[in-house]
PyMOL Python script that loads the backbone (N, CA, C, O; Angstrom):
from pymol import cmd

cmd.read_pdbstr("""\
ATOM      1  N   UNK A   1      14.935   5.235  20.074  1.00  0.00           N
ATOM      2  CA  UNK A   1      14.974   3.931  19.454  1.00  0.00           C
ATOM      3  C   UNK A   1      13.583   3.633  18.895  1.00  0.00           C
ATOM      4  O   UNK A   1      12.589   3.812  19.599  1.00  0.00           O
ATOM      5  N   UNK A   2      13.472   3.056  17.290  1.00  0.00           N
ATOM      6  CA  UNK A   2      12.475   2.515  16.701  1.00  0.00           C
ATOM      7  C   UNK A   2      12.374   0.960  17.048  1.00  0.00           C
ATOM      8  O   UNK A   2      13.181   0.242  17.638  1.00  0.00           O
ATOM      9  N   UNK A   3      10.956   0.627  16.418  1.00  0.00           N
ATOM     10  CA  UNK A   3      10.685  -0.629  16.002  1.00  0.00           C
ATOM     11  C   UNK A   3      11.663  -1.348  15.349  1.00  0.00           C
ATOM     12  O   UNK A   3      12.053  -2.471  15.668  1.00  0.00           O
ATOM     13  N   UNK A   4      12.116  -0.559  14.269  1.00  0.00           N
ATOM     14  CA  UNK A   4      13.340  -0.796  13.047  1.00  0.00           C
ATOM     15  C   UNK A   4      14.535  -1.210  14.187  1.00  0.00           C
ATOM     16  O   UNK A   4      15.434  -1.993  13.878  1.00  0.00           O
ATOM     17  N   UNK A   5      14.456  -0.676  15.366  1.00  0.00           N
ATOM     18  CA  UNK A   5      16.256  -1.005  15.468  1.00  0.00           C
ATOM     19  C   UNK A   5      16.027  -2.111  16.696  1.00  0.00           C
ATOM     20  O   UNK A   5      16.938  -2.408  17.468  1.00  0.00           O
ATOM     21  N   UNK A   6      14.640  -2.699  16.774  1.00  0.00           N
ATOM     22  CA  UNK A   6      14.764  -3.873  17.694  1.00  0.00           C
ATOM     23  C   UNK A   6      14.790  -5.471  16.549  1.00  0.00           C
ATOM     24  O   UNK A   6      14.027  -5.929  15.699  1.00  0.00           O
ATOM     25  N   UNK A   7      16.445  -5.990  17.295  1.00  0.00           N
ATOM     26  CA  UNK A   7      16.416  -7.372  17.248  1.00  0.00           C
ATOM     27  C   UNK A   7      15.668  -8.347  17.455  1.00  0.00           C
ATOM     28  O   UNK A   7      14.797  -8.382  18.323  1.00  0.00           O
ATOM     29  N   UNK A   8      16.046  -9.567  16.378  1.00  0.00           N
ATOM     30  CA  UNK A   8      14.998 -10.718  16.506  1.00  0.00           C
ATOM     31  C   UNK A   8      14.427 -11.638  18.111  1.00  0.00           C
ATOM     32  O   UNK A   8      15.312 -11.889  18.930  1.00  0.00           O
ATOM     33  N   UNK A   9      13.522 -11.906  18.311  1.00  0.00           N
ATOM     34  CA  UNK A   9      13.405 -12.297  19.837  1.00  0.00           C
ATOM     35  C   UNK A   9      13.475 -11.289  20.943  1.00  0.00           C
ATOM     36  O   UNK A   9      12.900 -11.549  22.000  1.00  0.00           O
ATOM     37  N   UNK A  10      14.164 -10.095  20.790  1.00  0.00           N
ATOM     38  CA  UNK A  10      13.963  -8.898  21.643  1.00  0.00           C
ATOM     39  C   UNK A  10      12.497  -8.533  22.255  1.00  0.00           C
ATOM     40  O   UNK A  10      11.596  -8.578  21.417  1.00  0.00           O
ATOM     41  N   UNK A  11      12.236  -8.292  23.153  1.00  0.00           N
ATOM     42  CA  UNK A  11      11.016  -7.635  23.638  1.00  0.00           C
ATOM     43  C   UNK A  11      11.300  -5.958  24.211  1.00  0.00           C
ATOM     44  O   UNK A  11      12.332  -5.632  24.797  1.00  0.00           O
ATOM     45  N   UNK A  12      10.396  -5.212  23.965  1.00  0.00           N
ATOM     46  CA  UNK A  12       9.805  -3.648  24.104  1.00  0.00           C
ATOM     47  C   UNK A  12       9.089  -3.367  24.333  1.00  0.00           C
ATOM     48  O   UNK A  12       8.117  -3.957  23.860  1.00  0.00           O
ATOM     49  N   UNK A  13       8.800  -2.053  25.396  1.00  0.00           N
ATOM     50  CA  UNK A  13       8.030  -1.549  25.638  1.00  0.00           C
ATOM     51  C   UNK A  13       7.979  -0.340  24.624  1.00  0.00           C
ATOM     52  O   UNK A  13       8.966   0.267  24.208  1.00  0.00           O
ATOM     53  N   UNK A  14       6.484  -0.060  24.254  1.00  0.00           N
ATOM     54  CA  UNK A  14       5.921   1.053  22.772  1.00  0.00           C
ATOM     55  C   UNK A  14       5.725   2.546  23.739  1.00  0.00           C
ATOM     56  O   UNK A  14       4.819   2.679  24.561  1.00  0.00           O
ATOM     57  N   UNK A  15       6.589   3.419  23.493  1.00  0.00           N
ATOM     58  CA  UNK A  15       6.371   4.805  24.497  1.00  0.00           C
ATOM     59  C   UNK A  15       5.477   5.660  23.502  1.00  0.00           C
ATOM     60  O   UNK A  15       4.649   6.463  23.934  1.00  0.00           O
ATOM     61  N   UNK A  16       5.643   5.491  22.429  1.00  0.00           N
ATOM     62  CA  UNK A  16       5.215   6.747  22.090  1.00  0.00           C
ATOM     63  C   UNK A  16       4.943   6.422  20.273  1.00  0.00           C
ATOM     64  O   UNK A  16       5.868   5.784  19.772  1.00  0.00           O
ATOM     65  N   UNK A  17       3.805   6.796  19.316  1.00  0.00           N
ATOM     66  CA  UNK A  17       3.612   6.551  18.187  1.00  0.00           C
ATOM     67  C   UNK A  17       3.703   8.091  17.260  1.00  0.00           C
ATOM     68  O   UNK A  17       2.961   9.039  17.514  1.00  0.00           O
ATOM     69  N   UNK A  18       4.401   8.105  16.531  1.00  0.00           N
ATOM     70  CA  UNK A  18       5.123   9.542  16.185  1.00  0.00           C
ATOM     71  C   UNK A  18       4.493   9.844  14.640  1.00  0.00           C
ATOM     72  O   UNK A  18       5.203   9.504  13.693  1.00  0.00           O
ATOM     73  N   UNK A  19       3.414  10.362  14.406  1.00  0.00           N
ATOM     74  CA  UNK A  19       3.207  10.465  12.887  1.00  0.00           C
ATOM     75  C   UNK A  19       1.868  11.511  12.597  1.00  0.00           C
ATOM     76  O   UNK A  19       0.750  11.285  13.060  1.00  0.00           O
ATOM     77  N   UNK A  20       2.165  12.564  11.837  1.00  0.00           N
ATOM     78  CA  UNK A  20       1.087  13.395  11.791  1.00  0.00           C
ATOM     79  C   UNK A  20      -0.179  13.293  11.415  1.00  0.00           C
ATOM     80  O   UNK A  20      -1.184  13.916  11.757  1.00  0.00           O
ATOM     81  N   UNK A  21       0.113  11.882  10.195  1.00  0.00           N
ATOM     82  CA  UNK A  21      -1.149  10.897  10.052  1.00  0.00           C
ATOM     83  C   UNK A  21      -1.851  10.602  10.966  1.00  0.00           C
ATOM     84  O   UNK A  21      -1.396   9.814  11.796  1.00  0.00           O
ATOM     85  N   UNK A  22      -3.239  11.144  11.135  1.00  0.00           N
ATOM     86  CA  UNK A  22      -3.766  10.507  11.929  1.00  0.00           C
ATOM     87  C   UNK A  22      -4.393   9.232  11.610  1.00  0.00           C
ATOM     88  O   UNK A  22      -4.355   8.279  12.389  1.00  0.00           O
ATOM     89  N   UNK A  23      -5.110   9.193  10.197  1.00  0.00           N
ATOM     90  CA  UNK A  23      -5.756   7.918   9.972  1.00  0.00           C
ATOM     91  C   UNK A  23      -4.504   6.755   9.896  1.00  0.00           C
ATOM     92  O   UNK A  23      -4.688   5.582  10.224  1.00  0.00           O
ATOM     93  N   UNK A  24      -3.198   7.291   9.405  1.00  0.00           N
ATOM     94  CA  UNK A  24      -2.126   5.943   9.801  1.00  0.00           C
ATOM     95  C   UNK A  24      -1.926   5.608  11.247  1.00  0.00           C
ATOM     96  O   UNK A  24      -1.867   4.469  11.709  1.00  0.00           O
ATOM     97  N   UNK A  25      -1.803   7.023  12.076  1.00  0.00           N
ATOM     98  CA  UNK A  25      -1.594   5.979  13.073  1.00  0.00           C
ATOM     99  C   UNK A  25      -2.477   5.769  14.000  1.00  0.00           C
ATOM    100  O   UNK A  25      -2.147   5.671  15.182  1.00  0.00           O
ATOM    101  N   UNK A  26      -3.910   5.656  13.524  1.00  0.00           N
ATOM    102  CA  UNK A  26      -5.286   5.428  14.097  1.00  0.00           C
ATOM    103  C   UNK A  26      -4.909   3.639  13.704  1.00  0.00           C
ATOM    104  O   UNK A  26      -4.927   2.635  14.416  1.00  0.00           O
ATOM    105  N   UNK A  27      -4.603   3.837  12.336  1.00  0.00           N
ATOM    106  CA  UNK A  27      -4.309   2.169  11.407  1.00  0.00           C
ATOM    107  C   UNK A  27      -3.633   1.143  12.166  1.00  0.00           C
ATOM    108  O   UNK A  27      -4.030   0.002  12.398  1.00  0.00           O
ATOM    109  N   UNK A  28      -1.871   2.057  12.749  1.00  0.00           N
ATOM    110  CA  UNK A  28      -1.273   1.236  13.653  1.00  0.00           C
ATOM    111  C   UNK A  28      -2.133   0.512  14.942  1.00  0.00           C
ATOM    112  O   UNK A  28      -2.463  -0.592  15.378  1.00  0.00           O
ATOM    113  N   UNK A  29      -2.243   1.979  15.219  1.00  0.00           N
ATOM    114  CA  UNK A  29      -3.240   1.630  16.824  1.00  0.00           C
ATOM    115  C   UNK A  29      -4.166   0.326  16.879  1.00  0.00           C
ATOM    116  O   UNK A  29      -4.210  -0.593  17.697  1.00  0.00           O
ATOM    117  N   UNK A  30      -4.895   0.583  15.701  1.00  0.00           N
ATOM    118  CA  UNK A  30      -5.739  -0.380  15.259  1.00  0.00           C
ATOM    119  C   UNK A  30      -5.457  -1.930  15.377  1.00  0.00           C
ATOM    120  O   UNK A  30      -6.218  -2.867  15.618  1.00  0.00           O
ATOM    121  N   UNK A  31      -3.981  -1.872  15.099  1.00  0.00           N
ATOM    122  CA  UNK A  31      -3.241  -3.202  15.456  1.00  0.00           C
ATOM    123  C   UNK A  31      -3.254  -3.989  16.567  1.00  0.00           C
ATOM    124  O   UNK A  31      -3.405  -5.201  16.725  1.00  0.00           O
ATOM    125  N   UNK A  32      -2.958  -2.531  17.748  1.00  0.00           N
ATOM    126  CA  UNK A  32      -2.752  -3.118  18.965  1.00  0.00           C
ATOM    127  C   UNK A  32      -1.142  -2.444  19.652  1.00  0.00           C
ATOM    128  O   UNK A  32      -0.592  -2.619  20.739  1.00  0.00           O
ATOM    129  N   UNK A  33      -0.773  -1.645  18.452  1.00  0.00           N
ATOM    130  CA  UNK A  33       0.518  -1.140  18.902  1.00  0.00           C
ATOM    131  C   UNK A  33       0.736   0.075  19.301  1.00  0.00           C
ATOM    132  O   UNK A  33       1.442   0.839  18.643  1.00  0.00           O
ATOM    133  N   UNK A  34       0.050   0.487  20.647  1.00  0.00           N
ATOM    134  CA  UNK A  34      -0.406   1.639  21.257  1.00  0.00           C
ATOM    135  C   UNK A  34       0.616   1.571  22.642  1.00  0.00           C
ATOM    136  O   UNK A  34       0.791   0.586  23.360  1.00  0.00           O
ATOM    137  N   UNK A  35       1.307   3.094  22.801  1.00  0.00           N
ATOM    138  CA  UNK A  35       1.623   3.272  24.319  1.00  0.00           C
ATOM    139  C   UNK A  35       1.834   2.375  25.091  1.00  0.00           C
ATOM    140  O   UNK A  35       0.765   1.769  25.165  1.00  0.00           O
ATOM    141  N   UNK A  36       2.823   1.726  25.957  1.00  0.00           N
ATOM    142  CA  UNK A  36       2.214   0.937  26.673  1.00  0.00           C
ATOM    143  C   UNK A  36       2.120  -0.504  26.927  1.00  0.00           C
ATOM    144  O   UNK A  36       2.131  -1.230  27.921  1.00  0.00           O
ATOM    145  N   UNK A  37       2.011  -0.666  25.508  1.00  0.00           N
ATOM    146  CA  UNK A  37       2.062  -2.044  24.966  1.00  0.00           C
ATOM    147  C   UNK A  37       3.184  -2.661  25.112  1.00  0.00           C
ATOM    148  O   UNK A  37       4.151  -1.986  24.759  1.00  0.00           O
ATOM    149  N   UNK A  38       3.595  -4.482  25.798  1.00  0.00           N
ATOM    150  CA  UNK A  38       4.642  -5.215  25.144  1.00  0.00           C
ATOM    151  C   UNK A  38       4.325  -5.472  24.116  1.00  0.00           C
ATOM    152  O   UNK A  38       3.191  -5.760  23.732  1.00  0.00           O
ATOM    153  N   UNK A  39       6.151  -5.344  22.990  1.00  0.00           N
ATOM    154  CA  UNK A  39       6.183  -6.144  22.072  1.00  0.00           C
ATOM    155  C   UNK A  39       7.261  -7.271  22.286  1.00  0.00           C
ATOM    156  O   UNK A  39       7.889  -7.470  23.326  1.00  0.00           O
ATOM    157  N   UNK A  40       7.367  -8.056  20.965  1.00  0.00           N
ATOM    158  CA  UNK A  40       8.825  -8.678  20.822  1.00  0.00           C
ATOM    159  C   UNK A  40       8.331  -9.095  19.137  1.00  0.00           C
ATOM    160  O   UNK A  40       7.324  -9.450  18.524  1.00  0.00           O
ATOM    161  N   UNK A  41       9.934  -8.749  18.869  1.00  0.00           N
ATOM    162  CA  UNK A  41       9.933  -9.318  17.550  1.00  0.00           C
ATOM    163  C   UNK A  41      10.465 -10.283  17.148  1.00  0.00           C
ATOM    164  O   UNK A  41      11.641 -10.582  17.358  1.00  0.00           O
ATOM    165  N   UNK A  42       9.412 -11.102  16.308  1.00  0.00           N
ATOM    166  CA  UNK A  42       9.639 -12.731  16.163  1.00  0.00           C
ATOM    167  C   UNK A  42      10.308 -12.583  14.372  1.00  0.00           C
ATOM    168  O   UNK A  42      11.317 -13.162  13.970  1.00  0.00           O
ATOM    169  N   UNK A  43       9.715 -11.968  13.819  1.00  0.00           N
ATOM    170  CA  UNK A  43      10.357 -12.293  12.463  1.00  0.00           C
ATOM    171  C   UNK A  43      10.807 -11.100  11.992  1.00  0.00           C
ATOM    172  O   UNK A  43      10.526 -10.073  12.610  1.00  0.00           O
ATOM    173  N   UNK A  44      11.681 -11.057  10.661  1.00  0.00           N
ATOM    174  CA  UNK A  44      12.043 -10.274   9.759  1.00  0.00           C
ATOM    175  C   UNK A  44      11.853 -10.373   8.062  1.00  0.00           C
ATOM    176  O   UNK A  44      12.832 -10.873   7.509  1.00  0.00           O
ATOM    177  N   UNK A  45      11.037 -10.078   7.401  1.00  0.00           N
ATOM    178  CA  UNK A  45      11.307 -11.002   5.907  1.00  0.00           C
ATOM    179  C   UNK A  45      12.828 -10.507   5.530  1.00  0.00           C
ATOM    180  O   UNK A  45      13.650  -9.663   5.887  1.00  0.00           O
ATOM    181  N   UNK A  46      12.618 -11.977   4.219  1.00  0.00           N
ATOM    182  CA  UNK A  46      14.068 -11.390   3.806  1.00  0.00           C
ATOM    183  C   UNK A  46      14.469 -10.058   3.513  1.00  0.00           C
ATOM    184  O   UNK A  46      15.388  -9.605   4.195  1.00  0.00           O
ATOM    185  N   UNK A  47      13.840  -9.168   2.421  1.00  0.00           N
ATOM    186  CA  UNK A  47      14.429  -8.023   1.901  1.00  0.00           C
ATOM    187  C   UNK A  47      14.272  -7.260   3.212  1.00  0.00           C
ATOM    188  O   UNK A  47      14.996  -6.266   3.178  1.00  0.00           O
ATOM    189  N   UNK A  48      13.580  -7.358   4.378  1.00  0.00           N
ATOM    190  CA  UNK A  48      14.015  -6.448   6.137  1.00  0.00           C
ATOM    191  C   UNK A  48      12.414  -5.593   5.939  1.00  0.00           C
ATOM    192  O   UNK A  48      12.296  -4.456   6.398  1.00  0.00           O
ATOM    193  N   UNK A  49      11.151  -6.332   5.160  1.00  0.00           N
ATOM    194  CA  UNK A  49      10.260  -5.586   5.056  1.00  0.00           C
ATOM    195  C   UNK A  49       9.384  -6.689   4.720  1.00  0.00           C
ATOM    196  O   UNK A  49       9.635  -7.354   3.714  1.00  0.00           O
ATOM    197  N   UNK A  50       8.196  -7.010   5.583  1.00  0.00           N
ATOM    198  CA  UNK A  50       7.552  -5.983   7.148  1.00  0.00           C
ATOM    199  C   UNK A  50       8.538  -7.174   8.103  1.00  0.00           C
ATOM    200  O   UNK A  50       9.241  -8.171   7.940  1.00  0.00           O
ATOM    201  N   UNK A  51       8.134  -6.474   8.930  1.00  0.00           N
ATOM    202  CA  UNK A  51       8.432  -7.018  10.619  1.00  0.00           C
ATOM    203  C   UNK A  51       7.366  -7.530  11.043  1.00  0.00           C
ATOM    204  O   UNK A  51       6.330  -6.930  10.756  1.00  0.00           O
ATOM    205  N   UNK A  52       7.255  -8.958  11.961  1.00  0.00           N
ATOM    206  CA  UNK A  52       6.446  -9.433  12.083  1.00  0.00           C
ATOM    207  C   UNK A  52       6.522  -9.259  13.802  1.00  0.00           C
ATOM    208  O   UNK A  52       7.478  -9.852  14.302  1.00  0.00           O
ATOM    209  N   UNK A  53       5.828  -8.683  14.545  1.00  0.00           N
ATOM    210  CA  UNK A  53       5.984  -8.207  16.048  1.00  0.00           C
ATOM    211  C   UNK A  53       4.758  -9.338  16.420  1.00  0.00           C
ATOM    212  O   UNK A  53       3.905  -9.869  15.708  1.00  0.00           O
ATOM    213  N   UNK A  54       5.180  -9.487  18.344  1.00  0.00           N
ATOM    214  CA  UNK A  54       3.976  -9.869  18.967  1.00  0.00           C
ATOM    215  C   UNK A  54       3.468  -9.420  19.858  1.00  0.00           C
ATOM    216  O   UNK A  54       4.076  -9.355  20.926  1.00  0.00           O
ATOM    217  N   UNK A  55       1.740  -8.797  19.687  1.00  0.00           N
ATOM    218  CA  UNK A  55       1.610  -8.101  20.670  1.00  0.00           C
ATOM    219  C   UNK A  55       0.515  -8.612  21.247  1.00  0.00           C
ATOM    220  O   UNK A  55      -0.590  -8.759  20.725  1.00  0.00           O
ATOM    221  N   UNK A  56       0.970  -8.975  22.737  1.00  0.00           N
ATOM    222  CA  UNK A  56      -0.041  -9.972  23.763  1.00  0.00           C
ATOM    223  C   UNK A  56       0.273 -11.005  23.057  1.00  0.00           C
ATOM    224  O   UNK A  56       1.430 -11.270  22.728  1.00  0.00           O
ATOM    225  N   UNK A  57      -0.472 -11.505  22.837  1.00  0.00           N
ATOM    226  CA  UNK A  57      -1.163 -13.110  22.215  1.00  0.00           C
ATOM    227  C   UNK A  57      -0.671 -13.409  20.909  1.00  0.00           C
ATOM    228  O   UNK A  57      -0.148 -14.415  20.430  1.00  0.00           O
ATOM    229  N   UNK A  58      -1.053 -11.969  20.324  1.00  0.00           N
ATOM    230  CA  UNK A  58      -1.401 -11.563  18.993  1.00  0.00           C
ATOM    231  C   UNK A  58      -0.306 -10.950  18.126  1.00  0.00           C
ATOM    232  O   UNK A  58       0.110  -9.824  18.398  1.00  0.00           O
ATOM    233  N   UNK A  59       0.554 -12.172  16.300  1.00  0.00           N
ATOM    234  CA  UNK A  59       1.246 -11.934  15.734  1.00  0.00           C
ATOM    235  C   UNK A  59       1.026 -10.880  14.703  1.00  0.00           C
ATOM    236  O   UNK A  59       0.294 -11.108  13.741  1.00  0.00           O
ATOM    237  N   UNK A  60       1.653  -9.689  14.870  1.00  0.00           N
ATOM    238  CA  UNK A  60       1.241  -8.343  13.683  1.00  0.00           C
ATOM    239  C   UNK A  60       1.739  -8.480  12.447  1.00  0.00           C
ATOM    240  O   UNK A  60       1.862  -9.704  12.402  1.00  0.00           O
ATOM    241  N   UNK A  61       2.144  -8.040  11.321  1.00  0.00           N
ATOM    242  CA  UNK A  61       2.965  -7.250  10.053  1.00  0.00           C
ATOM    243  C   UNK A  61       2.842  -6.108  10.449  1.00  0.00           C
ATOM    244  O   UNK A  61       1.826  -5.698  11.011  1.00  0.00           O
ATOM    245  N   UNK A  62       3.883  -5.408  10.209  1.00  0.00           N
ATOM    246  CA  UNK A  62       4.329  -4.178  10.278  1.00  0.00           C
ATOM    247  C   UNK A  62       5.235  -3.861   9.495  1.00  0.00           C
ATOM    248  O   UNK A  62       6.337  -4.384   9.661  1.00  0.00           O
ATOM    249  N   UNK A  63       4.981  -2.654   8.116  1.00  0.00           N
ATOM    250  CA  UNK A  63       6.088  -2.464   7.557  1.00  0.00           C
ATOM    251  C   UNK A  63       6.900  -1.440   7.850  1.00  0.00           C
ATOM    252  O   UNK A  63       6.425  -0.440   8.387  1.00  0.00           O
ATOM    253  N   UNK A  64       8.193  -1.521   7.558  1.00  0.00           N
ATOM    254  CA  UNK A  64       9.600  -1.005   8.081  1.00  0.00           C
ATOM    255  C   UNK A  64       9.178   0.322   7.728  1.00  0.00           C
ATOM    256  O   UNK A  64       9.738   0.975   8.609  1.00  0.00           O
ATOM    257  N   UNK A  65       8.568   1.133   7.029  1.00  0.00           N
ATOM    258  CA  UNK A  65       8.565   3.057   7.181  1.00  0.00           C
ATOM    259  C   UNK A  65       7.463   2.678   8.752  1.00  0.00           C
ATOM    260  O   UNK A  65       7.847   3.036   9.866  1.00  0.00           O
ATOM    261  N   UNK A  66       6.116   1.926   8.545  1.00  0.00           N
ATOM    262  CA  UNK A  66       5.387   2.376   9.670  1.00  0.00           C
ATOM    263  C   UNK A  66       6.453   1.826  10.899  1.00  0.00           C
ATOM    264  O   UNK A  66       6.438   2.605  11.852  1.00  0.00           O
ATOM    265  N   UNK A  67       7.223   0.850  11.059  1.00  0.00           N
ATOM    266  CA  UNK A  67       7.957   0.841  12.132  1.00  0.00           C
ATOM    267  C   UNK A  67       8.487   1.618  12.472  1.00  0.00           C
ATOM    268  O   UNK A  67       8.371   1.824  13.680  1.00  0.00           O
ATOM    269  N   UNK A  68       9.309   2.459  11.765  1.00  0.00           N
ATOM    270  CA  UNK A  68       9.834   3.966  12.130  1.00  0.00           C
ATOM    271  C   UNK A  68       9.198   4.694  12.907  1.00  0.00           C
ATOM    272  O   UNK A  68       9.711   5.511  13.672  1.00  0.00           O
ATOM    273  N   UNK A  69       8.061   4.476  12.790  1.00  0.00           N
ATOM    274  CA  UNK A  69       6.974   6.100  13.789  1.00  0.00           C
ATOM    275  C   UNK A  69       6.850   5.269  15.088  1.00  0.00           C
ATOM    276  O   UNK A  69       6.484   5.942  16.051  1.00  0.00           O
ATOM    277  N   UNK A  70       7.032   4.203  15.287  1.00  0.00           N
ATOM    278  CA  UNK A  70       6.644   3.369  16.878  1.00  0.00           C
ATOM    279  C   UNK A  70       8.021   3.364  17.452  1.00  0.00           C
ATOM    280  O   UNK A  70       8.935   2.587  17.176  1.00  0.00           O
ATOM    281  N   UNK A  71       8.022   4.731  18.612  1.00  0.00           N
ATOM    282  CA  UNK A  71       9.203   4.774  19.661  1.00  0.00           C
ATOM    283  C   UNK A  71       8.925   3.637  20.794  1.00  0.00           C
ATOM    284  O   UNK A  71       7.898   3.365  21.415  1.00  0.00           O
ATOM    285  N   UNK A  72       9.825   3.252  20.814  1.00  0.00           N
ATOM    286  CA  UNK A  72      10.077   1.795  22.293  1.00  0.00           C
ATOM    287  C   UNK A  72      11.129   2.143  23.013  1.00  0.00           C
ATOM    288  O   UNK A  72      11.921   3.035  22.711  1.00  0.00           O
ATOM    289  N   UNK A  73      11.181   1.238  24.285  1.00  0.00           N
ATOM    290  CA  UNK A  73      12.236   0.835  24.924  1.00  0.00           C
ATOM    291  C   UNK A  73      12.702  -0.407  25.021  1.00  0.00           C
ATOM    292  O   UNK A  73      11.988  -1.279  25.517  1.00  0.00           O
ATOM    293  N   UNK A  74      13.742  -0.637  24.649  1.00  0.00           N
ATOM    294  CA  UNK A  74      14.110  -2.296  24.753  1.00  0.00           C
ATOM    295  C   UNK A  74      14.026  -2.503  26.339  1.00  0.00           C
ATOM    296  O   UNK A  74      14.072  -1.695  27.267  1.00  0.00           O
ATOM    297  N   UNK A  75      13.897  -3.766  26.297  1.00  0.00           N
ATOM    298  CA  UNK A  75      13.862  -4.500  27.470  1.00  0.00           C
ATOM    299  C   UNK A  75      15.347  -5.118  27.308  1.00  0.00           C
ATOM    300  O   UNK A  75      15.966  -5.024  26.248  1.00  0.00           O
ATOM    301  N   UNK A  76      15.757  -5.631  28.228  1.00  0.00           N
ATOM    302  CA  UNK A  76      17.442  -5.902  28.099  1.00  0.00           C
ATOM    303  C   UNK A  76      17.548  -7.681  28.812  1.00  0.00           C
ATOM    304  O   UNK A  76      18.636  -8.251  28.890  1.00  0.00           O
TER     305      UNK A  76
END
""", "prot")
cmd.dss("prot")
cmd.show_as("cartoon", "prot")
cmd.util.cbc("prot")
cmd.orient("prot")
């Protein structure tokens, strides 16, 4: 399961960041969306691009290809 396939208000745990890029996903990291991390996602724009996640405290953008590379676990 991606970023992409968590629902609005849902919260996740981030297992694993999947991308051969390193400077992208140095970029993600950079965010705060590392291993480990809770999220939950608060928004969606309309056309479903970016995702607006919260991690800790702190509201991200994230667009829907980089959501793809951030494996989670939903919380239920």
């Amino acid at each position: 399961m991606t970023l992409n396939d968590l629902k609005l208000r849902q919260k996740a745990l981030i297992t694993a960041l999947e991308h051969q890029d390193v400077a992208l996903a140095s970029r993600i990291m950079a965010l705060g969306l590392v291993p480990g991390e809770l999220i939950e996602l608060m928004n969606v724009a309309p056309m479903g691009c970016p995702l607006q996640v919260k991690v800790g405290d702190t509201l991200v953008s994230v667009r829907k290809a980089d959501a793809s590379l951030i494996s989670i676990t939903a919380n239920s």
